[in-house]
C-alpha positions as a LaTeX table, in Angstrom:
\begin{tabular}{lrrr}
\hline
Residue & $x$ (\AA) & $y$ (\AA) & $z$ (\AA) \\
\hline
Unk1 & $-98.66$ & $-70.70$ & 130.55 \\
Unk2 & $-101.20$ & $-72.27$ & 132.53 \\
Unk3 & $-103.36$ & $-75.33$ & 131.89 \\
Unk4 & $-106.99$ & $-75.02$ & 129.74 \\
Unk5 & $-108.33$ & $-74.42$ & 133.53 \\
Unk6 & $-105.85$ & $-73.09$ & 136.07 \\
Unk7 & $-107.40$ & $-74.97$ & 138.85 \\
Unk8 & $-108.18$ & $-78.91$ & 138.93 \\
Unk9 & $-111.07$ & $-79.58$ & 141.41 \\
Unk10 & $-109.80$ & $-81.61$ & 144.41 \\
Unk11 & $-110.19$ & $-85.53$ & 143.98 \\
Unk12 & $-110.36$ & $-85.62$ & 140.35 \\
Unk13 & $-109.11$ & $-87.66$ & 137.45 \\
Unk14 & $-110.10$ & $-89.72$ & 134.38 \\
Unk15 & $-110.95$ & $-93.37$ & 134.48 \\
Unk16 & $-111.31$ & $-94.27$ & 130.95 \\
Unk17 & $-111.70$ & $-97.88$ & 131.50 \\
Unk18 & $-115.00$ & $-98.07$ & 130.43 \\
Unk19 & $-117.84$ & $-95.39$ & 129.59 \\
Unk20 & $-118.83$ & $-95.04$ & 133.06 \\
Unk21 & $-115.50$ & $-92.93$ & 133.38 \\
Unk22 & $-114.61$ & $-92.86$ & 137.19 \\
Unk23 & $-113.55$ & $-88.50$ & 138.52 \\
Unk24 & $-112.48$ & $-89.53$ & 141.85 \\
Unk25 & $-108.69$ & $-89.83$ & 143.10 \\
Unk26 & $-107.39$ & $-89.91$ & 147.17 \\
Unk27 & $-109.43$ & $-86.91$ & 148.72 \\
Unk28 & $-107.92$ & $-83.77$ & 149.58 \\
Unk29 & $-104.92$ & $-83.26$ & 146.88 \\
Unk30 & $-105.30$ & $-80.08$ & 145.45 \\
Unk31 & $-104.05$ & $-80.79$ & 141.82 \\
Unk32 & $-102.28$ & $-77.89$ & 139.99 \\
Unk33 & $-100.11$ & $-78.74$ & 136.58 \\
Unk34 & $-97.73$ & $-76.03$ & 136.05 \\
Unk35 & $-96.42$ & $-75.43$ & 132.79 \\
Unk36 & $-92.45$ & $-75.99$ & 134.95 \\
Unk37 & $-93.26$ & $-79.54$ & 135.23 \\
Unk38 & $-91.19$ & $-81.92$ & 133.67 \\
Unk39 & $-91.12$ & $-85.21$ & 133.35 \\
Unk40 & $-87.31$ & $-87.36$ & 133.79 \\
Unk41 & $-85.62$ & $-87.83$ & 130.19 \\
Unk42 & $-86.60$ & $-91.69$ & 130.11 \\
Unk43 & $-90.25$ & $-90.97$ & 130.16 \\
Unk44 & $-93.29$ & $-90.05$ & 127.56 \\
Unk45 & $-96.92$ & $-90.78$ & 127.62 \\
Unk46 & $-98.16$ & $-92.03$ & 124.26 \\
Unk47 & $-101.34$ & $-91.01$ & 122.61 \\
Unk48 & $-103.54$ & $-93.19$ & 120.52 \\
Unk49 & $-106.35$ & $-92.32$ & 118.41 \\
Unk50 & $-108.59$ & $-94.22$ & 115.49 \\
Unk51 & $-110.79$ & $-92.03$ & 113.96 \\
Unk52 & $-111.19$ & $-88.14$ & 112.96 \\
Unk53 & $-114.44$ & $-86.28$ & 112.53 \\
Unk54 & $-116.02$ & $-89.73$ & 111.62 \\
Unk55 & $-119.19$ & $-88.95$ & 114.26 \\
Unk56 & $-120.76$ & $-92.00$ & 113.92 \\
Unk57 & $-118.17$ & $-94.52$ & 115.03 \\
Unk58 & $-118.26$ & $-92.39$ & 118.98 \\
Unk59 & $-116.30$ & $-95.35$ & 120.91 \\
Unk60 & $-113.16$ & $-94.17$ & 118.85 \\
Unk61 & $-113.48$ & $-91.11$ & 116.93 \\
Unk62 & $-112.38$ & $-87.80$ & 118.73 \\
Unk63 & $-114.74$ & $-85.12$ & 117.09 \\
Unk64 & $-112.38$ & $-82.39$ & 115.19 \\
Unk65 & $-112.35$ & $-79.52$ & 117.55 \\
Unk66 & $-111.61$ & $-81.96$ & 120.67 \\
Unk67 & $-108.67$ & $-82.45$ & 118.45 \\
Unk68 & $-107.62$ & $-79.43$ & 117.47 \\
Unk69 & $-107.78$ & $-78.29$ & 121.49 \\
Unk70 & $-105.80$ & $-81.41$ & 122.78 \\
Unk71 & $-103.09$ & $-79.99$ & 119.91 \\
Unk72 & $-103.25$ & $-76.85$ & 120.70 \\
Unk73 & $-103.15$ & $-77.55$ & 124.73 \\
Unk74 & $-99.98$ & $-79.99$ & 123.76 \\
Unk75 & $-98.43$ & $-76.40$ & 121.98 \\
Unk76 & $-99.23$ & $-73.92$ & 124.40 \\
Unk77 & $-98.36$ & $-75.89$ & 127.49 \\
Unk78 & $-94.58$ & $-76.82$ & 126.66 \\
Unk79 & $-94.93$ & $-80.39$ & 125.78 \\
Unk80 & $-92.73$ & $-81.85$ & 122.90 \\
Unk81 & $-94.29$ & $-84.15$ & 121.15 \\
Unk82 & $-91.18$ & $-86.28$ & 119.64 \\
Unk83 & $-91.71$ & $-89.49$ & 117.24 \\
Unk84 & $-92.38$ & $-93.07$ & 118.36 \\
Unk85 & $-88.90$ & $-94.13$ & 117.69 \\
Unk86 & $-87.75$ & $-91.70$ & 119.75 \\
Unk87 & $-89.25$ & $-93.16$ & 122.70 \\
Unk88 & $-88.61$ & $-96.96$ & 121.39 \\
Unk89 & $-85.02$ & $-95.71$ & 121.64 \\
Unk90 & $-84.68$ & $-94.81$ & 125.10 \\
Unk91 & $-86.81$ & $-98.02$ & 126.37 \\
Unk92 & $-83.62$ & $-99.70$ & 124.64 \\
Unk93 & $-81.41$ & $-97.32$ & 126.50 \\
Unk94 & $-80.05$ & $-95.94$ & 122.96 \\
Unk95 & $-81.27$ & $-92.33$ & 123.34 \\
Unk96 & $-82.89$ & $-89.80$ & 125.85 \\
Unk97 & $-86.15$ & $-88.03$ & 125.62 \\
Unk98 & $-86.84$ & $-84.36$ & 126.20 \\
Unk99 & $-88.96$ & $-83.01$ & 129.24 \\
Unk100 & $-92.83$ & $-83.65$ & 128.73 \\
Unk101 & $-92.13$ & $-85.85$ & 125.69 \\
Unk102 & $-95.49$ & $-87.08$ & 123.88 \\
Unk103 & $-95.85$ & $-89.69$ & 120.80 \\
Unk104 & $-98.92$ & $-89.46$ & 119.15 \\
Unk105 & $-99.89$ & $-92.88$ & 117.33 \\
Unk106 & $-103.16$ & $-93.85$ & 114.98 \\
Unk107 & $-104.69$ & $-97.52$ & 114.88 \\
Unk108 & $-105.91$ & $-99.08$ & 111.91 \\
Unk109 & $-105.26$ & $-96.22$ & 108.86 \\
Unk110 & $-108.18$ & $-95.40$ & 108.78 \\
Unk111 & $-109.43$ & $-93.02$ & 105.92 \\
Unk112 & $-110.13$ & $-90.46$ & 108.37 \\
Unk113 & $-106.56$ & $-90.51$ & 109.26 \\
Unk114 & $-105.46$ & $-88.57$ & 105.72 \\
Unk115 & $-108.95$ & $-86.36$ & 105.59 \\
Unk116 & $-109.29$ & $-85.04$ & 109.36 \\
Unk117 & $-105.88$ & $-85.95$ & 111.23 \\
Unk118 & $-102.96$ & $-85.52$ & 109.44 \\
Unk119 & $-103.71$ & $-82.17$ & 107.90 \\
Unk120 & $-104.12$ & $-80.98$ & 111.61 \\
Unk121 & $-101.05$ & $-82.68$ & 113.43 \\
Unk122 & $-98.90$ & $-81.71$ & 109.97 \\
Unk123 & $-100.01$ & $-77.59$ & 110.12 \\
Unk124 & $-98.40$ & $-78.16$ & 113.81 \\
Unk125 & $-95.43$ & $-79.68$ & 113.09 \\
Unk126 & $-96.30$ & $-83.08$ & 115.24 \\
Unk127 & $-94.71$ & $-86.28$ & 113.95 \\
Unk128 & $-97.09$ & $-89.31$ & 114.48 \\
Unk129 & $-97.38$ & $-93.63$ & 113.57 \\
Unk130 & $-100.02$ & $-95.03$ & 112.13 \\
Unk131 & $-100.50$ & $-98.81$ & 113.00 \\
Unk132 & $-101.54$ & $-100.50$ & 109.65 \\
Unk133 & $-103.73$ & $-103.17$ & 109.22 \\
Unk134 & $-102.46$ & $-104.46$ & 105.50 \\
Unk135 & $-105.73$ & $-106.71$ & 104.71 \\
Unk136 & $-108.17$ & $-103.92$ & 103.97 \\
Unk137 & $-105.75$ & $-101.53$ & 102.61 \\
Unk138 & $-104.55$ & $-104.33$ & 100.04 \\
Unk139 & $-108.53$ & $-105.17$ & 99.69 \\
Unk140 & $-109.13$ & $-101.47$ & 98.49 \\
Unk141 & $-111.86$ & $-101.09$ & 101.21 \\
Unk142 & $-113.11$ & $-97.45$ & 101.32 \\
Unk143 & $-113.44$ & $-96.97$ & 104.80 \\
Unk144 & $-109.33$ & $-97.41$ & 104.83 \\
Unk145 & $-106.27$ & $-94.78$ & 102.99 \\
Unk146 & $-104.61$ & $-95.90$ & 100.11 \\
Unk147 & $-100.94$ & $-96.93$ & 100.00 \\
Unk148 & $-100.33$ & $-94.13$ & 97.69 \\
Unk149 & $-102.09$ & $-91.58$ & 100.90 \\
Unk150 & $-99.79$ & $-93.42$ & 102.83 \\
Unk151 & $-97.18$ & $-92.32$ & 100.41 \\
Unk152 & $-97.26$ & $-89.18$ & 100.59 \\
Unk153 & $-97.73$ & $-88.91$ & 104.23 \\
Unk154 & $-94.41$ & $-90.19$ & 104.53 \\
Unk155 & $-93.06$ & $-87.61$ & 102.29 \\
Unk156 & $-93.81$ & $-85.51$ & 105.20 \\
Unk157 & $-92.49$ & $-87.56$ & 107.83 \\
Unk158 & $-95.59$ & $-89.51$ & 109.20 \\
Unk159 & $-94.28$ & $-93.42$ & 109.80 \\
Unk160 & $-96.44$ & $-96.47$ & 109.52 \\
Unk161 & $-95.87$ & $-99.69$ & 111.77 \\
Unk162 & $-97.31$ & $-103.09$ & 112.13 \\
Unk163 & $-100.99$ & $-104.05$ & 113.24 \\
Unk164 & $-101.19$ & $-107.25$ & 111.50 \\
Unk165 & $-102.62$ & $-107.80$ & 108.25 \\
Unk166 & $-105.81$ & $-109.26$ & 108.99 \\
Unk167 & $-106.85$ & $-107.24$ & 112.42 \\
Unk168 & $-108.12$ & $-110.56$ & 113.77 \\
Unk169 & $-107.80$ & $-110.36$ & 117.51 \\
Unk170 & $-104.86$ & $-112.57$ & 118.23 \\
Unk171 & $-106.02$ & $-114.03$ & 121.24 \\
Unk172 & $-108.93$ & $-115.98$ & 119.36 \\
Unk173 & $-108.64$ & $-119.69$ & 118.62 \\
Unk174 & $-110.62$ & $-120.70$ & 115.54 \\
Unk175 & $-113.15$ & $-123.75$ & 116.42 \\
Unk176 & $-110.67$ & $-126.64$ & 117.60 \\
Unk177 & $-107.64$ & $-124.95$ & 116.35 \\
Unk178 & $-104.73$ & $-126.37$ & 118.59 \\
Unk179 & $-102.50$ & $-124.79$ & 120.69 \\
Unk180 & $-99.77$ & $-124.20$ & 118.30 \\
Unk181 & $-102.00$ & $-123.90$ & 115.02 \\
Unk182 & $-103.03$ & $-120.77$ & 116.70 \\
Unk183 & $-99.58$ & $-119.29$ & 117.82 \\
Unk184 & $-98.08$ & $-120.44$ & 114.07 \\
Unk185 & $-101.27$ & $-118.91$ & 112.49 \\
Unk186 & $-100.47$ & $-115.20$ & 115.04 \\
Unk187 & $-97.28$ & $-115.63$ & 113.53 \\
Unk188 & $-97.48$ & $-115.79$ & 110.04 \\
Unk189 & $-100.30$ & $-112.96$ & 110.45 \\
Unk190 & $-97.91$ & $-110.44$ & 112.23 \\
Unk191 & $-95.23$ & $-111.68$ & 109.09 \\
Unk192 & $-97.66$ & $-110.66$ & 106.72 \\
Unk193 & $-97.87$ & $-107.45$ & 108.35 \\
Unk194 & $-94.19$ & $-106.54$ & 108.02 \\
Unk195 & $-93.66$ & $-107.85$ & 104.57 \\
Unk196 & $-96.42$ & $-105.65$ & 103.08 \\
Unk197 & $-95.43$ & $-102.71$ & 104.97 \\
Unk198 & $-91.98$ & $-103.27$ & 103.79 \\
Unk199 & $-92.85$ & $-103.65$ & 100.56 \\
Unk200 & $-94.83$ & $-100.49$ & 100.16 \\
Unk201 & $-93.28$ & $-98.34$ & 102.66 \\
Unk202 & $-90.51$ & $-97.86$ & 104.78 \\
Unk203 & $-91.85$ & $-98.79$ & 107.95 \\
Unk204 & $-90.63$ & $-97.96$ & 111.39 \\
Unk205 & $-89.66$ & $-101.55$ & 112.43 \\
Unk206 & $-89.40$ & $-103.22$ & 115.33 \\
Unk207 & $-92.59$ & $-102.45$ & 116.89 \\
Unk208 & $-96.06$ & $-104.06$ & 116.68 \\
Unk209 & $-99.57$ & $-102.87$ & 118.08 \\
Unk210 & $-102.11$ & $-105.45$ & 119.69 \\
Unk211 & $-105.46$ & $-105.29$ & 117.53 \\
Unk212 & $-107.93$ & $-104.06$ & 120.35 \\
Unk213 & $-105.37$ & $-104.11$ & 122.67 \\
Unk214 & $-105.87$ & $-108.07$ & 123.40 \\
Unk215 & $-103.33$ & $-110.01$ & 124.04 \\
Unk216 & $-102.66$ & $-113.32$ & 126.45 \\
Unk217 & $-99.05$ & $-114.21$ & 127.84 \\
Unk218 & $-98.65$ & $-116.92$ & 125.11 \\
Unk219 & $-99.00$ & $-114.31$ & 122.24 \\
Unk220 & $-97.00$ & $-111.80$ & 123.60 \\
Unk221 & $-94.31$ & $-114.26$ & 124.03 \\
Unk222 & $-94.81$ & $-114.73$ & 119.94 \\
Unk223 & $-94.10$ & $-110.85$ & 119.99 \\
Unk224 & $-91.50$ & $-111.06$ & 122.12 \\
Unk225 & $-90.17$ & $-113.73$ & 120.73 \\
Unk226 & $-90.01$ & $-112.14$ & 116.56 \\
Unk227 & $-87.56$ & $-109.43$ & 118.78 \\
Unk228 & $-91.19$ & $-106.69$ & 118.59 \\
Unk229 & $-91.56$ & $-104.04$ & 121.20 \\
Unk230 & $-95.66$ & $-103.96$ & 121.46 \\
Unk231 & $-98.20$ & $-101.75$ & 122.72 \\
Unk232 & $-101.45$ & $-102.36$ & 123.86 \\
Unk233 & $-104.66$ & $-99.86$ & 124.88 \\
Unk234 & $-104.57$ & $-99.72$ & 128.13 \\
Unk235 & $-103.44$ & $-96.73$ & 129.83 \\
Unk236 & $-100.57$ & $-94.81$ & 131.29 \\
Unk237 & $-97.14$ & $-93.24$ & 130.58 \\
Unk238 & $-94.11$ & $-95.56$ & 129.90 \\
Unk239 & $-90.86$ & $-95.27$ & 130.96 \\
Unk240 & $-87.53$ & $-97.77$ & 131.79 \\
Unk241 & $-89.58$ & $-100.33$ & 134.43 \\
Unk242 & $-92.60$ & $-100.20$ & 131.58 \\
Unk243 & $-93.19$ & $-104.14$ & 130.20 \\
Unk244 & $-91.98$ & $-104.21$ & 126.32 \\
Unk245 & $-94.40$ & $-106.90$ & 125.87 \\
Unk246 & $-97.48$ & $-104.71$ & 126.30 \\
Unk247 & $-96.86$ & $-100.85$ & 126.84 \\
Unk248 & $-99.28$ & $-98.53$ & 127.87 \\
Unk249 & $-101.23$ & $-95.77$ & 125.81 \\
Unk250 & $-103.72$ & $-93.32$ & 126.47 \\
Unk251 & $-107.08$ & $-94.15$ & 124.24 \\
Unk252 & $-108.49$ & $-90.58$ & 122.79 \\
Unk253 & $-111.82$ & $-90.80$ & 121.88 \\
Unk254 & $-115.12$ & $-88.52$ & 122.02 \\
Unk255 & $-115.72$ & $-89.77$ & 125.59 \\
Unk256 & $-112.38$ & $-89.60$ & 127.00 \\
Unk257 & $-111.43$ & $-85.72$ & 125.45 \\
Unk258 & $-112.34$ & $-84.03$ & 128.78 \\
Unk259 & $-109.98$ & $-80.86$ & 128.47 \\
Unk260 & $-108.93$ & $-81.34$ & 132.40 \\
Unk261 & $-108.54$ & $-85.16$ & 131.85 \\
Unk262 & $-106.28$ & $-84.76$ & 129.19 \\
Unk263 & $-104.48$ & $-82.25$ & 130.97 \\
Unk264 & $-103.86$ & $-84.62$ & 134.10 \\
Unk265 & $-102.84$ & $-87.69$ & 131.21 \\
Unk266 & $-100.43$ & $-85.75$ & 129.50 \\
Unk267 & $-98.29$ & $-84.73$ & 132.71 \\
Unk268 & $-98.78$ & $-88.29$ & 134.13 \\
Unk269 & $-96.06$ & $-90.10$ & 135.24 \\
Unk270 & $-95.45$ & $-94.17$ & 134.96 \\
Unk271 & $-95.62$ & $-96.24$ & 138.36 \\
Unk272 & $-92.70$ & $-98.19$ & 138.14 \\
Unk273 & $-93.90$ & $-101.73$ & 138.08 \\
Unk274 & $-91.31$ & $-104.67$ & 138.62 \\
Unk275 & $-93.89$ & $-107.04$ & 138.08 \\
Unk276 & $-97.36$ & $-108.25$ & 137.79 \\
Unk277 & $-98.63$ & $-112.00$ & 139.23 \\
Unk278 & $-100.56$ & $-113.01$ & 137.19 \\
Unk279 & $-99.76$ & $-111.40$ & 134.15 \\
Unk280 & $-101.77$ & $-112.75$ & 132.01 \\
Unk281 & $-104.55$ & $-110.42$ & 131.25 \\
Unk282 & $-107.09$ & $-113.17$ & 129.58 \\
Unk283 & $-108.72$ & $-114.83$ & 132.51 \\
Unk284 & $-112.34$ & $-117.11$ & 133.35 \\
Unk285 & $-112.30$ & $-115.20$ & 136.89 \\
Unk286 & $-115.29$ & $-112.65$ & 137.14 \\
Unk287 & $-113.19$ & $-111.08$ & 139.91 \\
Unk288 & $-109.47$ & $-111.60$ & 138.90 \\
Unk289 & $-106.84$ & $-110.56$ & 141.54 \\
Unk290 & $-103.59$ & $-109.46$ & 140.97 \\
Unk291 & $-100.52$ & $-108.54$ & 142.84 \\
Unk292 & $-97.77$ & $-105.81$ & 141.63 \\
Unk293 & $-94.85$ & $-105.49$ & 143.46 \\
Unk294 & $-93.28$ & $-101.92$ & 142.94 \\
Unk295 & $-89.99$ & $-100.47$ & 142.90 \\
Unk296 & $-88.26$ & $-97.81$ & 144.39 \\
Unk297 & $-90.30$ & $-95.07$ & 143.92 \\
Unk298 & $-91.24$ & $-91.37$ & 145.78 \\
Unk299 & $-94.89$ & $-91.67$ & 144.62 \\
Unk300 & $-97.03$ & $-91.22$ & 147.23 \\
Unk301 & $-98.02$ & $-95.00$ & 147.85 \\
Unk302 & $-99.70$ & $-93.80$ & 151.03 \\
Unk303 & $-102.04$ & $-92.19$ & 148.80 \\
Unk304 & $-102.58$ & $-94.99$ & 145.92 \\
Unk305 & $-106.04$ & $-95.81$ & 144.63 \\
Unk306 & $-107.43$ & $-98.16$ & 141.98 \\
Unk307 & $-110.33$ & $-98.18$ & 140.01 \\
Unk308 & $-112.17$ & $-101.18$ & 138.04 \\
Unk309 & $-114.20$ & $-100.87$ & 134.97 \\
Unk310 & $-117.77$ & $-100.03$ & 135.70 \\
Unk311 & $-117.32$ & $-99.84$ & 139.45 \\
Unk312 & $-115.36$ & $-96.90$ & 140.54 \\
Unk313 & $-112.98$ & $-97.08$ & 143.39 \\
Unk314 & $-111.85$ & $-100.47$ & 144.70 \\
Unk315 & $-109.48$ & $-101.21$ & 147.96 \\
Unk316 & $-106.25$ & $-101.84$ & 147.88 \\
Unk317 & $-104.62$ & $-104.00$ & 149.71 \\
Unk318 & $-100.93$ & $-103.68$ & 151.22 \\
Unk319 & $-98.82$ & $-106.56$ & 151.43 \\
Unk320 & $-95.92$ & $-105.78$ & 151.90 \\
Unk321 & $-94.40$ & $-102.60$ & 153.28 \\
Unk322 & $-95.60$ & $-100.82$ & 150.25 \\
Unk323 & $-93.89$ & $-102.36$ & 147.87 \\
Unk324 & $-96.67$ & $-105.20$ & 147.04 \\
Unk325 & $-99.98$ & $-104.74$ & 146.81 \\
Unk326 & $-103.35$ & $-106.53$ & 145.59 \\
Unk327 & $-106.10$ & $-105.54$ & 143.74 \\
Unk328 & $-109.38$ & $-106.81$ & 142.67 \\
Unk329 & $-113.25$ & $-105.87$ & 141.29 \\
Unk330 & $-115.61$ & $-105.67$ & 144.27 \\
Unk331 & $-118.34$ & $-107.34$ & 141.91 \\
Unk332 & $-118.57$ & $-109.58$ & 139.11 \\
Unk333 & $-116.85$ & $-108.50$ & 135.19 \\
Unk334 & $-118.42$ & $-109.05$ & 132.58 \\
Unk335 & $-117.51$ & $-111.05$ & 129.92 \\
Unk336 & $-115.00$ & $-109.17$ & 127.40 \\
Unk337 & $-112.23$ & $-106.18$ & 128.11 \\
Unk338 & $-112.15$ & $-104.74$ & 131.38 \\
Unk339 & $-109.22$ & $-102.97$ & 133.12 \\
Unk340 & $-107.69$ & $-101.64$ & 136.44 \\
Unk341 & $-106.21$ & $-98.05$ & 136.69 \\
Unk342 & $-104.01$ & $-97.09$ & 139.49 \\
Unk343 & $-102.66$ & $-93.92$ & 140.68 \\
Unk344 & $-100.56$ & $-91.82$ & 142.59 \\
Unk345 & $-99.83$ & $-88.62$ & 143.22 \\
Unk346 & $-96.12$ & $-87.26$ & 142.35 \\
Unk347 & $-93.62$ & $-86.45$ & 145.11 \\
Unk348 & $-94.76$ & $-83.12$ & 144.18 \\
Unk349 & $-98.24$ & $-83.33$ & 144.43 \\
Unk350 & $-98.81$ & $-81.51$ & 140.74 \\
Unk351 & $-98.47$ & $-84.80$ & 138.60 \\
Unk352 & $-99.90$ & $-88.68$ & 139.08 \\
Unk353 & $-97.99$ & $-91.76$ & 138.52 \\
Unk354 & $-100.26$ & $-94.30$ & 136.24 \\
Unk355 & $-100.95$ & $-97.94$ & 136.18 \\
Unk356 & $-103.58$ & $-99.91$ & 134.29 \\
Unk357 & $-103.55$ & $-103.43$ & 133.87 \\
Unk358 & $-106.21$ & $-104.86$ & 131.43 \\
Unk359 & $-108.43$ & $-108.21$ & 131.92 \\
Unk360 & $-110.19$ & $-110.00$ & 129.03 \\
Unk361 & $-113.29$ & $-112.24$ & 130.71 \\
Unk362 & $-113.66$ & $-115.32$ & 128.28 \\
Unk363 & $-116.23$ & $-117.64$ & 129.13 \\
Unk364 & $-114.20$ & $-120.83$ & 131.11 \\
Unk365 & $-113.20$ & $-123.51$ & 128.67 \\
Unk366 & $-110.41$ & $-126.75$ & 128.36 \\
Unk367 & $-107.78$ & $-125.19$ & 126.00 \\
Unk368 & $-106.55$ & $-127.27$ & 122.70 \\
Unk369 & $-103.48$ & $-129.54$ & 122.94 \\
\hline
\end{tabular}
């Protein structure tokens, strides 16, 4: 079978780093995703959604029948879609993944989740995780399922993992909070997490989700550091050169359910990444540059572009016999979450390899001792 749309127009793909979603790739690849394709047994892309049929929350809620057709495109197209500790396995090396492997994961547990999701991905068969924030369950708040909903999804094998008990982004100092007041305080929050899921579930452990997707090296060395294998919401596939402390996921939401962009997401591919300088995605820079060194790879690096939130295409800029490269907005972020996505085509030509890299602009300021 054949993609939604048998053809992909020339120079086209989805840059869901902000609303202003970016179509434009290298010119003159023809893109055409067979249903043959298949991705190596160490890779999966990872989906992540919030809310289901919920039409007033629009920055993430995917309307029903956008759902339904990213399902149904999943079914019809050959992709497996395998459970999150599937793929947490083979990042450890501990197990292999089949071709066009796809996790599907949930933030927050929403109520949504239980009324408009699971009924859908359970009628297909699809395993999925749903991140828990513990606070507002444990609060009763009606916007959230119940642990007993939670239950009972479990009966029919949905899993539930960590988002923290509060949802408090972690990267937030409170007034003149010190330095290690605030990495004790991430701490004991993520703790909380894992005891309450543990004590009304059996949670998938070893695995934590960034509330927002914010994070800052010094709290994903907290993650790191309770032995947690984390993902955050930027996007892109994952596979064995992907960075534990903050994997990639695809965001699926009303304005990023484009039928073709999902199609080109799905068959993406990672760009393996050896390592990022600087790392650290929290930054005062309005126009913070990085450098990413690559490794071996038969992506077509002749042919890589990068896009900034906001602004479209931005130049890239070789240092290194294609191995190294630098990348930075052409104007000014604002203040908040902003991201780069890179990409490449496949060897192939039919697939892209992915990269995003995600920048939180805080307002310049002396840290705490």
């Amino acid at each position: 079978m054949v993609p939604l749309r048998q053809f992909l127009p020339q120079s086209r793909i989805l840059h869901e780093a902000s609303s202003d979603a970016v179509k434009t790739v290298a010119a003159a690849i023809g893109l055409l995703i067979f249903s043959g394709v298949l991705f190596a047994a160490d890779e999966a892309v990872v989906l992540m959604y919030h809310r289901f049929g919920e039409d007033r929350y629009p920055s993430t809620n995917i309307r029903v029948e956008q759902l339904e057709a990213q399902l149904d495109y999943l079914v019809d197209n050959g992709f497996t879609v395998v459970p999150l500790a599937d793929v947490l396995a083979a990042i450890r090396g501990n197990g292999n993944l089949p071709d066009r492997a796809v996790a599907i994961t949930v933030d927050d547990a929403y109520r949504s989740v239980y009324t408009g999701g699971y009924p859908r991905f359970r009628q297909r068969g699809m395993p999925f995780t749903v991140f828990v924030a513990t606070d507002p369950v444990d609060g009763g708040q009606a916007d959230f399922m119940t642990w007993d909903q939670m239950r009972e999804m479990a009966e029919h094998g949905v899993t539930f993992a960590n988002h923290g008990a509060t949802h408090d982004s972690i990267i937030e100092r409170r007034g003149d909070e010190s330095r290690s007041a605030w990495l004790a305080r991430v701490r004991a929050d993520v703790a909380k997490g894992t005891r309450r899921l543990s004590e009304e579930l059996d949670p998938l452990e070893g695995v934590f989700a960034y509330p927002y997707g914010e994070y800052d090296e010094a709290t994903a060395g907290v993650i790191a550091d309770l032995g947690l294998i984390a993902f955050g919401q930027h996007s892109g596939a994952v596979g064995p050169m992907s960075d534990t402390r903050a994997l990639p996921r695809y965001p699926m939401a009303e304005a990023f359910a484009d039928p073709d962009d999902f199609a080109i997401k799905v068959a993406s591919r990672p760009l393996p990444v050896a390592s990022v300088s600087p790392w650290d995605p929290v930054t005062s820079s309005r126009r913070p540059r990085i450098e990413v060194t690559l490794a071996a790879t038969d992506a077509r690096l002749d042919r890589l572009a990068c896009f900034v939130s906001g602004q479209g295409a931005v130049a890239v800029e070789w240092l290194y016999e294609r191995r190294r490269f630098a990348v930075a907005p052409a104007k000014d972020l604002p203040e908040g979450r902003s991201r780069v996505n890179c990409t490449a085509p496949a060897a192939d030509g039919n697939r892209f390899h992915w990269f995003s890299h995600p920048w939180v602009v805080r307002p310049e300021a002396a840290p705490a001792p």
